[in-house]
C-alpha positions as CSV (number, residue, x, y, z in Angstrom):
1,X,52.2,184.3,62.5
2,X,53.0,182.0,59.6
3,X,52.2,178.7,59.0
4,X,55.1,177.5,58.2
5,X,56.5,179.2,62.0
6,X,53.7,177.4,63.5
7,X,54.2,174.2,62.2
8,X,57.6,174.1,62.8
9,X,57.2,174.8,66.7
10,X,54.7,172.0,66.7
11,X,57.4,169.6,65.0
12,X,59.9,171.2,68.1
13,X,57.2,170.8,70.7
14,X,56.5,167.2,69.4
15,X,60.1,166.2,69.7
16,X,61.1,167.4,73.0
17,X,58.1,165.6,74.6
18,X,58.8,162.1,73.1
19,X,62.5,162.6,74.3
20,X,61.3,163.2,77.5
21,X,58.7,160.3,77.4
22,X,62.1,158.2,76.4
23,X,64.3,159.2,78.6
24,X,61.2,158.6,81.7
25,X,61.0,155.2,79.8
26,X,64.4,154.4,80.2
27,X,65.1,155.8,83.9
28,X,62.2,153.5,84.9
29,X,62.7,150.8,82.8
30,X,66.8,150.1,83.1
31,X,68.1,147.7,85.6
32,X,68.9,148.6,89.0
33,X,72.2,148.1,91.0
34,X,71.9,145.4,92.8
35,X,71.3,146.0,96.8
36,X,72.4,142.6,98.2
37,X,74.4,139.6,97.2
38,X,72.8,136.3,98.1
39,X,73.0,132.8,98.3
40,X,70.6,129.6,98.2
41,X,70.0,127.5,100.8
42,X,70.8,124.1,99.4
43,X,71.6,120.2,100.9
44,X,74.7,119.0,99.9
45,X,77.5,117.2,101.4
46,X,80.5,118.5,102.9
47,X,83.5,117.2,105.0
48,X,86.5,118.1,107.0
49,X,89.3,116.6,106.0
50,X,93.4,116.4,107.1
51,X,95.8,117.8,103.6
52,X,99.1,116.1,103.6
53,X,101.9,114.9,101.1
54,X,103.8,111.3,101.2
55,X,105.4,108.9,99.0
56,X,103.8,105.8,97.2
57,X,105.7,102.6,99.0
58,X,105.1,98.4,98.1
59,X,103.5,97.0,101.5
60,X,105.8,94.2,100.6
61,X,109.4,94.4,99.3
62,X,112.4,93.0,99.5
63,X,116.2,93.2,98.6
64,X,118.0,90.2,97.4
65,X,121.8,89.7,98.2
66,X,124.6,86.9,97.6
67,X,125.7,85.1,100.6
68,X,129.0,83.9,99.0
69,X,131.0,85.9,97.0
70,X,131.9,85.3,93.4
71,X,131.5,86.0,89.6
72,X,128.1,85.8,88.2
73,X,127.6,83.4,85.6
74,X,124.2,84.2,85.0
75,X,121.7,87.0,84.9
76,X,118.3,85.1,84.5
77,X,116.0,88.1,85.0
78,X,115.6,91.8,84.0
79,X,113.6,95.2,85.3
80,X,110.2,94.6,85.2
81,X,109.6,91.2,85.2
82,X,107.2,89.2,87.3
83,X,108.5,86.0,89.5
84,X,107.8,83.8,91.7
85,X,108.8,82.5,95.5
86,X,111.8,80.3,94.7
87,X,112.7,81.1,91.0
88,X,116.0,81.2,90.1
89,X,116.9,84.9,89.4
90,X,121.1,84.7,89.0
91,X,123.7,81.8,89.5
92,X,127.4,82.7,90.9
93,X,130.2,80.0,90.0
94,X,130.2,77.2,91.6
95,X,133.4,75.9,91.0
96,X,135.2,76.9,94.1
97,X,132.4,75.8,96.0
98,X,132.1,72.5,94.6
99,X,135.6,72.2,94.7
100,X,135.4,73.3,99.0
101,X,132.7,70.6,99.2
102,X,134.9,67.6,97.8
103,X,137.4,68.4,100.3
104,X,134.6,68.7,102.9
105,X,133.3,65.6,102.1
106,X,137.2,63.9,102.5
107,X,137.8,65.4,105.8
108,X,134.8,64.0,107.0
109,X,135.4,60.7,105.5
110,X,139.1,60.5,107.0
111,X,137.5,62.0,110.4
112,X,134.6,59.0,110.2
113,X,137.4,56.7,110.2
114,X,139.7,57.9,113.1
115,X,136.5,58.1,114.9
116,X,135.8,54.1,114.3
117,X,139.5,53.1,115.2
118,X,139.3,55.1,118.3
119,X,136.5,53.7,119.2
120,X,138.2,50.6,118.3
121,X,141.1,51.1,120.5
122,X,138.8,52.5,123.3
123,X,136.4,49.0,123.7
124,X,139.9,47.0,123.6
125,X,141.4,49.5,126.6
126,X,137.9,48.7,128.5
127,X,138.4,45.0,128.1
128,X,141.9,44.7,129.3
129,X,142.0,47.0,131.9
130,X,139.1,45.1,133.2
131,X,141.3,41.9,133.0
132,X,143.9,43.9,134.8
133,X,146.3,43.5,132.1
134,X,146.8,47.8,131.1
135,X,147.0,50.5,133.4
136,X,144.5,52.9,134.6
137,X,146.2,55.9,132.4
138,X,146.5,53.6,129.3
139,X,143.2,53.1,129.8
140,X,142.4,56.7,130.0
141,X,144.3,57.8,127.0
142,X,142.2,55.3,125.0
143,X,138.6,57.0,126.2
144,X,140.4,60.6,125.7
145,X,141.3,59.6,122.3
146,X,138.3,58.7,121.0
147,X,135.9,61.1,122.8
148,X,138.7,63.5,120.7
149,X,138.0,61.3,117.2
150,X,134.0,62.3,118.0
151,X,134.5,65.6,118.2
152,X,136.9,66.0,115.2
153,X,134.2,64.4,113.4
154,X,131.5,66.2,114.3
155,X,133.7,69.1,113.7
156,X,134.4,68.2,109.9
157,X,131.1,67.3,109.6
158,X,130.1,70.7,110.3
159,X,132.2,72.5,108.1
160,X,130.8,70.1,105.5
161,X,127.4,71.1,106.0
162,X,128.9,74.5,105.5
163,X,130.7,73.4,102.1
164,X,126.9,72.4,100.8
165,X,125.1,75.5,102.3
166,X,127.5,78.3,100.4
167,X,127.3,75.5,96.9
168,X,123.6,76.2,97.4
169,X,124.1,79.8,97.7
170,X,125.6,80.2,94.2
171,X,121.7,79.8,93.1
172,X,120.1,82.9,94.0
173,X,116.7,82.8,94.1
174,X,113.4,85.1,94.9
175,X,112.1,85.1,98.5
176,X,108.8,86.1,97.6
177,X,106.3,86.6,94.2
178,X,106.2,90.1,92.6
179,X,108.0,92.1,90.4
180,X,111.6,93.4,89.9
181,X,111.9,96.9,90.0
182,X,115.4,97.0,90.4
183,X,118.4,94.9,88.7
184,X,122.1,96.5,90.2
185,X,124.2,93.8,88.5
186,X,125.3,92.2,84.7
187,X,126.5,88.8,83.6
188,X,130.4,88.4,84.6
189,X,130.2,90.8,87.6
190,X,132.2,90.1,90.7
191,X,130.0,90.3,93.8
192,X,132.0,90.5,97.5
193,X,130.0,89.2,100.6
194,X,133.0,89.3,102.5
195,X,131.4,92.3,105.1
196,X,128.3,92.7,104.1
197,X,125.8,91.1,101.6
198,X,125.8,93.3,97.7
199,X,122.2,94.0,96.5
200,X,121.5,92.3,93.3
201,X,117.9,92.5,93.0
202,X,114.5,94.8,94.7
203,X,111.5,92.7,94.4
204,X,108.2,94.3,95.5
205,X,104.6,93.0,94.9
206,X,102.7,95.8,93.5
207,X,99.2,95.0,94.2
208,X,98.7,96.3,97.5
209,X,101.0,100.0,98.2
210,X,100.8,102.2,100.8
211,X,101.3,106.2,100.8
212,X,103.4,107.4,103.5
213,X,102.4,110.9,104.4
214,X,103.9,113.6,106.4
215,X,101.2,115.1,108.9
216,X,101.6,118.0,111.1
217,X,101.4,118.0,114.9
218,X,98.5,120.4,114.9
219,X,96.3,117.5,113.1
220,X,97.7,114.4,114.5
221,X,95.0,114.7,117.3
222,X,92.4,114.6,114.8
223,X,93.2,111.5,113.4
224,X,92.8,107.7,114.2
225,X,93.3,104.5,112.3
226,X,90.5,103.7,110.1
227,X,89.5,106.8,108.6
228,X,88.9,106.7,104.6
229,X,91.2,108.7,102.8
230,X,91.9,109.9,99.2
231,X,94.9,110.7,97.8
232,X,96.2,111.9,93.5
233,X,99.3,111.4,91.5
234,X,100.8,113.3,89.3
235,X,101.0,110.5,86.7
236,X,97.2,110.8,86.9
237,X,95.9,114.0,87.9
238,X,92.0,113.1,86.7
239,X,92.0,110.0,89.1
240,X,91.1,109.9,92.5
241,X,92.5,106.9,94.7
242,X,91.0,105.7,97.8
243,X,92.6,104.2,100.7
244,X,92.1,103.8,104.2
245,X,94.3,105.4,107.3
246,X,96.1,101.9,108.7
247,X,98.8,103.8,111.1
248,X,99.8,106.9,113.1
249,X,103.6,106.0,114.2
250,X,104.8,107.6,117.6
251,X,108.3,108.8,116.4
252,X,108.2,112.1,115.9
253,X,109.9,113.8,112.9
254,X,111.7,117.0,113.2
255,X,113.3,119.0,110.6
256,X,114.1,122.5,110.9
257,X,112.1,122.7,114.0
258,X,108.9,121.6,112.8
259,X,107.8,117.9,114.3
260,X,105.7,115.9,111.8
261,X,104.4,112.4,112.3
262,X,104.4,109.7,109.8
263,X,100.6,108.1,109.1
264,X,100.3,104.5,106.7
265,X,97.8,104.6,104.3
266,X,96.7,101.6,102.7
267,X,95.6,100.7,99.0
268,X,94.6,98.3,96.7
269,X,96.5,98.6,93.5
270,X,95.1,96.2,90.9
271,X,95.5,98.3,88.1
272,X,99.0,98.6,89.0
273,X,99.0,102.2,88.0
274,X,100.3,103.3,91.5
275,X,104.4,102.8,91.0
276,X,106.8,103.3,93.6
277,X,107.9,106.9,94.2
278,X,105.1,108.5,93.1
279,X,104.1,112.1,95.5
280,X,100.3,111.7,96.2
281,X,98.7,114.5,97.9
282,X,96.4,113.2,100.3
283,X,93.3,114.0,102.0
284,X,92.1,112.1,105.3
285,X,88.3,112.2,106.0
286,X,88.4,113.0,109.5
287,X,84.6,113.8,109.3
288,X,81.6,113.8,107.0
289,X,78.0,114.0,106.3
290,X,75.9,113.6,103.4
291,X,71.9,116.1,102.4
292,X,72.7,118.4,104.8
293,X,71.4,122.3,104.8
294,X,74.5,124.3,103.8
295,X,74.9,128.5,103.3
296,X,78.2,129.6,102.7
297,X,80.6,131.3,105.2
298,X,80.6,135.0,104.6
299,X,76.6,134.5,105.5
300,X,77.6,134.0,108.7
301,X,80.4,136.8,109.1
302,X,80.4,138.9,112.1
303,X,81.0,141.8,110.2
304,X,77.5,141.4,107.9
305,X,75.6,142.6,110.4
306,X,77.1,146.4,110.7
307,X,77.6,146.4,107.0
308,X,73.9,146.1,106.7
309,X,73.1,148.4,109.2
310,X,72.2,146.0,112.1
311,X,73.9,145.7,115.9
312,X,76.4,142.7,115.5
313,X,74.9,139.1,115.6
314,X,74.6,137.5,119.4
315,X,76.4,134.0,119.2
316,X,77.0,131.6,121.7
317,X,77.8,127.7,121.9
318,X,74.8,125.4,122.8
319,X,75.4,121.6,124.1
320,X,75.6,120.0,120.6
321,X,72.1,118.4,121.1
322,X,69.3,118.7,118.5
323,X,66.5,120.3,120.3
324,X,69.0,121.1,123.1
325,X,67.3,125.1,124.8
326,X,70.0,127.9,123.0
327,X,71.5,130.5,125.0
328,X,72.7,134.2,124.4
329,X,70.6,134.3,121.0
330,X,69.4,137.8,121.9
331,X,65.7,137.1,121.9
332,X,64.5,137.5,125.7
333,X,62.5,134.0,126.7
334,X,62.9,132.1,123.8
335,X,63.5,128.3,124.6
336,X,64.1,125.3,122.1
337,X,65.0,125.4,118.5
338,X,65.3,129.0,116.9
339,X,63.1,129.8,114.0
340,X,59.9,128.4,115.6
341,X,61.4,125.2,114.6
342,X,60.1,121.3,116.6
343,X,62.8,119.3,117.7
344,X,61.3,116.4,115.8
345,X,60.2,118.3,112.2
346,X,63.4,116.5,110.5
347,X,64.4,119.9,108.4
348,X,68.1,120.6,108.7
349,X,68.9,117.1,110.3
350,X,71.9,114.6,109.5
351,X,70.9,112.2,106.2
352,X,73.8,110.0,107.4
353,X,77.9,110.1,107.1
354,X,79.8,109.4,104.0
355,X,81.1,106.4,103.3
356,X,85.0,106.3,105.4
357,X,83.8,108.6,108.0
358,X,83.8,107.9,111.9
359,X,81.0,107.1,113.4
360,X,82.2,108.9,116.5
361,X,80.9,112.2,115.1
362,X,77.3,111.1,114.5
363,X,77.5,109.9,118.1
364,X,78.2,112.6,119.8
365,X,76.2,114.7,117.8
366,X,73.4,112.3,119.1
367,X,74.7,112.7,122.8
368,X,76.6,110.1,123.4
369,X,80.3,110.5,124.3
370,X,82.5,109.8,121.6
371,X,84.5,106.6,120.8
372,X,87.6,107.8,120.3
373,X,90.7,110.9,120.7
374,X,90.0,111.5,117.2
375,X,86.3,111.4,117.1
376,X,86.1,113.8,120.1
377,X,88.2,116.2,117.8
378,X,85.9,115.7,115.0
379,X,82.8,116.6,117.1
380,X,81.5,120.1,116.0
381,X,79.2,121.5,118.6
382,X,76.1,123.7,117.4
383,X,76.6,127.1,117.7
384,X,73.8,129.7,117.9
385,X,74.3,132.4,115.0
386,X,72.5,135.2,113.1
387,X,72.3,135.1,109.6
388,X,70.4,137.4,107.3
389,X,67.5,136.3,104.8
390,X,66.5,138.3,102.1
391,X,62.4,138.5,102.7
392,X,60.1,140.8,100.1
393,X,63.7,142.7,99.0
394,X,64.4,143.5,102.8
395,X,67.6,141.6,105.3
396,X,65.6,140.0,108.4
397,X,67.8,138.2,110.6
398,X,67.2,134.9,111.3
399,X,69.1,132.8,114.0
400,X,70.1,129.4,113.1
401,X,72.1,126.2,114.9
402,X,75.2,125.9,112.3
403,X,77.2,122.5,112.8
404,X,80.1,121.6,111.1
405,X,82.4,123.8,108.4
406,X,85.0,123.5,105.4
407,X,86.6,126.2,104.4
408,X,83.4,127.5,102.1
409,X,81.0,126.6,103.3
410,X,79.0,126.0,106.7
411,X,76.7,122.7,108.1
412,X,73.0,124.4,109.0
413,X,71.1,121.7,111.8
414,X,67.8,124.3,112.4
415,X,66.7,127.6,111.5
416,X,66.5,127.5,107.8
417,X,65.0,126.1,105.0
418,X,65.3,124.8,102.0
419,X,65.1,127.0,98.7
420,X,65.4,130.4,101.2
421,X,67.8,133.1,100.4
422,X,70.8,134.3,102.8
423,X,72.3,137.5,102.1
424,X,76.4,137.2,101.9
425,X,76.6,141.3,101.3
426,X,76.6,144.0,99.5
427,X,75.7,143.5,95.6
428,X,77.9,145.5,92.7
429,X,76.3,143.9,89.4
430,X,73.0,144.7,88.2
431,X,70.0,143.4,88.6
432,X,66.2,143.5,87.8
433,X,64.8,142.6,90.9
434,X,68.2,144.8,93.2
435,X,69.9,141.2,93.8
436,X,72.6,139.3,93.3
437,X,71.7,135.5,93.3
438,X,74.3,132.6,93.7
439,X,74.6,128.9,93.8
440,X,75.7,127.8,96.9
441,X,78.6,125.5,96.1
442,X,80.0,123.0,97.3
443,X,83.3,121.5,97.4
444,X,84.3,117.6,97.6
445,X,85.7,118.0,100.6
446,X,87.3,120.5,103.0
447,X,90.6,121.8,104.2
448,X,91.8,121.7,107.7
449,X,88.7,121.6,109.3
450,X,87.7,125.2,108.8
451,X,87.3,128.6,110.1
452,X,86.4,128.4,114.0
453,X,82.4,129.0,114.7
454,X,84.0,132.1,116.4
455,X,86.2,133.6,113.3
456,X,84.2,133.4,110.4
């Protein structure tokens, strides 16, 4: 054989096993497909909270109207512009008034007078008919007459007082400080009070409003006065107001056959950037905790377990006490806290409620009964439930006492800690250790209470 022959099937030889060395390389080197998707265990805060529209209102407003009718002289203020308790805001002509007042004023005089002659006359009668000198119906007449003269006076003097009150009436002024938001009338308008007083003006003090929201039925049980609430306007989408849940009213609404009730809520508005009219959507903290474990929902799905190739998760409800024995969690004999967990080792308890939530809640998770309608609705009971932890790249199951929910995310009391990885499902990305790692997060607050313990 010839060298050149030779050294070519060394170059050949050479070539095929560093491909093969590469492509070993790269089969054992590439990432793999991830197995599992999971999530952090992290503390966090998280809420349940009522979703509802209303309409931005003035706590205090008024509409002023013209007792008297007439033309309007004067038009002394204009949209927009601040008064104060008794300003002058329009004057009517007075001259017919005035005019009505002189002649009120003569008809009293002239009724003053018959009422001193018949009194007169009436003293004179008494004196005679005393004396014996007059009859006893002369005498009569003459007290008749001037009881009649005292009446007729008093009469006029009535529709005197009358005569000054309308004269007055051609000032229109404010009842109350604020500022006009509505002007319905020009200079040299004719107003009519004949059968009902015209609107001139809407006055409305701005600085404290109040958001009158529609809320269904199904959460009116949830809700009681005092709750903190926040609500946005569309003038200002990037600011969040707060407020405070001041009214539930009774009287049902119903349109098209769905019965809403009308709840006040109350705000400061010292900015005055809250106008009248504005939509707000608003959310009412009916519960709410604060550093609290939290794993997100699918975590807790009934359907994780068969997907990863376990039986379904046991789950039952316990008595909503921390440290209270669990029931139905599967595990023959086991009493207290799952997870090995003391009652008093402090990981997965309550840091405190928010700011605007009831105190009802924290109560009753505590034992004691709660305060109130509402705070018995926001009580979540624990609930004994299976979750699965990723542990050396393996799902163990791990029972845990879940508490309250939002609509992403669910409360952890015991069983978990702090930094540990729950498995949500099945990964579909790539990665190098064969999981899929997420941040549990967290909304500001929740929907309408959230998924049931039971239908997760």
């Amino acid at each position: 054989m010839s060298k050149p022959s030779s050294r070519r099937k060394l170059i050949v030889t050479v070539v095929a096993v560093l491909v093969v060395i590469a492509a070993g390389v790269f089969l054992l080197t590439r990432p793999k497909k991830a197995k599992y998707k999971t999530s952090v265990v992290a503390r966090s805060d998280i809420s349940i909270s009522v979703s509802a529209t209303g309409t931005v209102n003035p706590v205090n407003q008024v509409t002023v109207g013209s007792q008297v009718s007439g033309t309007l002289d004067n038009v002394l203020v204009d949209f927009n512009d601040h008064v104060t308790s008794g300003q002058v805001l329009a004057r009517i002509d007075p001259r017919n008034y005035e005019s009505a007042l002189e002649q009120a004023k003569a008809n009293r005089a002239s009724a003053q007078a018959s009422l001193t002659q018949a009194e007169l006359t009436s003293a004179r009668a008494e004196t005679l008919y005393s004396s014996g000198l007059i009859a006893f119906s002369d005498y009569l007449q003459a007290k008749t007459d001037f009881e009649l003269a005292k009446a007729k006076r008093d009469q006029v003097q009535a529709s005197y007082e009358q005569a000054q009150t309308n004269l007055a009436y051609t000032t229109i002024t404010a009842p109350m400080s604020g500022i006009v938001v509505a002007r319905k009338v020009e200079p040299g308008q004719t107003v009519a009070a004949s059968l009902q007083s015209p609107d001139l003006f809407t006055i409305a003090d701005l600085s404290e409003m109040q958001v009158e929201v529609s809320i269904d039925e199904a959460d009116v049980g949830k809700l009681d006065t005092g709750l903190a609430a926040t609500f946005d306007v569309d003038a200002y989408p990037e600011s969040a107001f707060s407020g405070k849940l001041v009214q539930v009213r009774n009287q049902p609404v119903v349109s098209s056959n769905v019965t809403t009730y009308i709840g006040i809520v109350r705000v400061a508005n010292p900015g005055m950037l809250l106008k009248p009219g504005m939509t707000a959507n608003v959310k009412i903290i009916v519960r709410a905790v604060d550093d609290v474990l939290l794993v997100p929902n699918a975590a807790l799905s009934t359907k994780l377990a068969s997907t990863l190739g376990f039986s379904s998760a046991a789950r039952s409800q316990t008595s909503g006490r921390p440290g209270a024995a669990t029931r139905g969690t599967g595990r023959p004999g086991m009493q207290g806290p799952p997870g090995g967990l003391n009652p008093g080792d402090g990981r997965g308890q309550h840091r405190g409620f928010r700011p605007g939530a009831t105190a009802a809640g924290d109560s009753s998770r505590a034992g004691a009964p709660p305060d109130t309608v509402a705070g018995a609705a926001a009580v979540s009971p624990t609930v004994t439930q299976t979750v699965f932890i990723l542990s050396n790249g393996k799902p163990v199951p791990r029972e845990v006492e879940t508490g309250m929910a939002d609509g992403s995310n669910t409360e952890v009391v015991r069983g978990l800690e702090e930094g540990e990885l729950v498995i949500t499902g099945l990964g579909q990305g790539k990665s190098s250790n064969g999981t899929t790692t997420q941040q549990n997060r967290v909304p500001m607050m929740g929907g309408f209470g959230g998924p049931p313990p039971g239908g997760r």
